[in-house]
N, C-alpha and C positions, 0 to 999 in steps of 0.2 A: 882274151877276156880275163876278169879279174871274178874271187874266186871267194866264198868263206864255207869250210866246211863246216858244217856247225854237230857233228857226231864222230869222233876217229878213236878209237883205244889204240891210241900210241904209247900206255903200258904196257903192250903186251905182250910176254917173249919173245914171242916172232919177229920182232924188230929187232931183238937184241940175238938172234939168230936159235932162242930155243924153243924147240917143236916137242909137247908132252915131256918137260922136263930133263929132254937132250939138248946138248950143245950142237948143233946140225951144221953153223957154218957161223963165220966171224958177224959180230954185231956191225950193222950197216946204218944204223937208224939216222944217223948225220947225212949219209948221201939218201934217205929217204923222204926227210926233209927238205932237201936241197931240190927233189926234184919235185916236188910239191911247189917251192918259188916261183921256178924256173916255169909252172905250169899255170902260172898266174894265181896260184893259191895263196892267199894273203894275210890268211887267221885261219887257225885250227885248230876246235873246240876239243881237249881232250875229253873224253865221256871215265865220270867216276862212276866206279860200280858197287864201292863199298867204302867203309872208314878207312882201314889202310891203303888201299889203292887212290884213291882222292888226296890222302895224306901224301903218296908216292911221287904223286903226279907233280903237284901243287912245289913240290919240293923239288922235283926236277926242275920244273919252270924257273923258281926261281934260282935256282943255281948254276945257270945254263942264258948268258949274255946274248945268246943269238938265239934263245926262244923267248925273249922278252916281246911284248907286244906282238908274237907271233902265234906262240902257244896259249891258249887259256884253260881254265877246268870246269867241270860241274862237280858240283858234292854230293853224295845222297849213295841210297842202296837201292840195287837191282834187287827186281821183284822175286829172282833163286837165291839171295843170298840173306833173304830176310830175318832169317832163323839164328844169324848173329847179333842182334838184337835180343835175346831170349839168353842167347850165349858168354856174353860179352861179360866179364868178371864182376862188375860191378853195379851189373844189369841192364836192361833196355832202357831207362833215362838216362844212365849216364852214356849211353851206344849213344842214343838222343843228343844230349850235350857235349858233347865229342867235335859228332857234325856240325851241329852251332857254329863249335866253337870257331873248327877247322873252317867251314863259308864265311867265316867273319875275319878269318887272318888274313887274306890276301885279299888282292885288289885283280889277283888272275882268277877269282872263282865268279865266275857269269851268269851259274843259273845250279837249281837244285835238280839232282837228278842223278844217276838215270834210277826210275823208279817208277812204278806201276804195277801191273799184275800178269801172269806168264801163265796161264792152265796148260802149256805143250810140257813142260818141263816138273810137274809137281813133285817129281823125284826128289829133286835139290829142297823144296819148301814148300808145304800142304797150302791151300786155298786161304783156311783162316788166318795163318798168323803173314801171309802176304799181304791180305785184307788190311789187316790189325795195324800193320808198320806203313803202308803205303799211306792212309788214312794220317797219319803221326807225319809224315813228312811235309803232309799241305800245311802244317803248323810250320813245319820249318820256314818254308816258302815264304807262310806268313810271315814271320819274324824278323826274315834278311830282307824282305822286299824284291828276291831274286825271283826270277820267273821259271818256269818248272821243263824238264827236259823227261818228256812223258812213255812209258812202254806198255803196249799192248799185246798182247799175243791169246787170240781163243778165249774170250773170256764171258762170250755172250754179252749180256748186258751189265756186266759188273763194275767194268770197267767205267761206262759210261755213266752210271748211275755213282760213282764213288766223286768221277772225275762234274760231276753236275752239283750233287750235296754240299763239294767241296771249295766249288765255285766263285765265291766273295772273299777264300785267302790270299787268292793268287792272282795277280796281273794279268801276265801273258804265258803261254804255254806251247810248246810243240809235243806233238805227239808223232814219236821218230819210226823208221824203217815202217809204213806204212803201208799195209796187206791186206786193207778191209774192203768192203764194196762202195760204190758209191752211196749208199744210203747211210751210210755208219761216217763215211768222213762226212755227208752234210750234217749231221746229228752232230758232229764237232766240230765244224764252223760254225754253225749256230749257237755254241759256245763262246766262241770268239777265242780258237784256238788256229794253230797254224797246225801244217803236216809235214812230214819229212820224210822224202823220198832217196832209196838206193839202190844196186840191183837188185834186192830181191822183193822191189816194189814193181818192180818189171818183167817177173815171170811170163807172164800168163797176158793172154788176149784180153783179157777181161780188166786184169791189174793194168793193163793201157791207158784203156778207155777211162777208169778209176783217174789215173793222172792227168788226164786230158782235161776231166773235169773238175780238179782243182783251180778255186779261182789264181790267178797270178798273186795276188797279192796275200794270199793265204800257203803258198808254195815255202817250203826250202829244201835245200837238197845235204844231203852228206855221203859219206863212201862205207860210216862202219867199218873201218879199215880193221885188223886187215882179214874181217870178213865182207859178206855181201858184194862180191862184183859181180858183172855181166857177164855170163857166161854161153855156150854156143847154145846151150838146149832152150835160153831165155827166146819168149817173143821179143823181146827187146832188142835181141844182137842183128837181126837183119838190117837195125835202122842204121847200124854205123859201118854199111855199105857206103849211105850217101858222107858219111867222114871223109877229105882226103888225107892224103897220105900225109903232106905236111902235115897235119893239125893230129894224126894218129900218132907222129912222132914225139909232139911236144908233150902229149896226156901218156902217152905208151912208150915204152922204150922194149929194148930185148929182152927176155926175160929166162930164165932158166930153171930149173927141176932146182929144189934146194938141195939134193944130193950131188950136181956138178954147178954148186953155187958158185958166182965172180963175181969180184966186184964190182960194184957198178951198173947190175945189170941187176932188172928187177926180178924178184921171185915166183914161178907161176903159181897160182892161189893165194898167193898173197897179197888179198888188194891193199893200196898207198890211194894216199889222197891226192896225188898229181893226177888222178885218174880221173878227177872232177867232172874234166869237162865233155 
């Protein structure tokens, strides 16, 4: 099967072998792509989370012959990092025009994003000024014509209510790793938004039946690499009983503890996007 992840941080140190600012084990991320090919995965969207990491990214791609038309990006800030905005030396317009600017250099940036609203995490950035910026990026959207790469997490209705208001900037949208109940994803199809599904869209018995009823044509999938995989305690993991073996080898390979890391073999907890399928 052929394959588009459409969510992976493949900036992320883990690919380049570092765990909380340790060096753990040699950078692999060539043969982590390789085994994403090999697994019928054919495009993979990296997910920006902020001005310098989109800047990071954007600049890997294009320096990088064999992530041409393989790798792409989004722009935009995550709903914990919004308070760089506020931060930024020159202030939140110029944070503002940065972004612009950066979604409008290349031809590898896809969609504005990742951005929305996160209440699990308020630590990292209070309610309002996530409000405030999230709000400021539908203009982006507006402006590039690119379509929105959306995040939700616990927000009651806030989410829904920003992402309704906001509604006549933006084309198309997903709204990614998807944990809501069925009532809240029809409320965003009735947008005429898409969903995006990963493991930890498939916890739970309930989060099932949640995906079950996603129309097909309102579906996409990604891995969140290299968080969110399937894991034994998921409802999910009974189903890929019915997997055979061949088909677990081409998405799965061996994989090992990164403290007796090898090459070549994948990392446990470290989801990869050849996991797709």
């Amino acid at each position: 099967m052929r394959f588009i992840d459409i969510g992976a941080n493949m900036m992320d140190p883990m690919f380049r072998g570092i765990y909380r600012n340790k060096q753990a084990h040699a950078d692999d991320l060539a043969l982590v792509l390789q085994r994403a090919r090999d697994a019928g995965v054919q495009k993979i969207f990296v997910t920006g989370t902020n001005l310098e990491e989109s800047k990071e990214a954007i600049e890997a791609i294009e320096s990088n012959n064999d992530a041409k038309e393989f790798l792409y990006s989004t722009v935009g800030c995550h709903p914990t990092r919004c308070s760089e905005f506020d931060k930024y030396k020159d202030g939140p317009q110029a944070y503002f025009d940065q972004l612009f600017q950066l979604a409008t250099s290349s031809k590898t940036v896809i969609a504005i994003g990742e951005c929305g609203l996160d209440y699990d995490r308020l630590q990292f950035c209070d309610k309002e000024t996530q409000k405030k910026y999230f709000a400021m990026q539908f203009e982006l959207a507006e402006k590039t014509r690119l379509p929105m790469f959306l995040h939700n997490r616990n927000t009651g209705d806030d989410f829904y209510d920003l992402v309704k208001t906001h509604r006549h900037q933006f084309r198309n949208g997903v709204v990614h790793s998807f944990t809501g109940s069925i009532e809240e994803m029809q409320k965003l199809i009735d947008l005429g938004l898409y969903i995006g599904i990963n493991g930890c869209s498939l916890k739970t018995e309930e989060n099932l039946q949640v995906v079950k009823a996603i129309p097909e044509d309102r579906l996409m999938i990604e891995t969140d690499a290299p968080w969110c995989d399937i894991r034994p305690t998921h409802a999910s993991y009974a189903h890929l009983k019915g997997v055979s073996e061949e088909e677990m080898k081409v998405y799965t390979r061996p994989s090992k503890k990164k403290e007796r890391f090898e090459m070549g073999c994948m990392v446990k907890s470290r989801n990869e996007p050849c996991t797709m399928g």
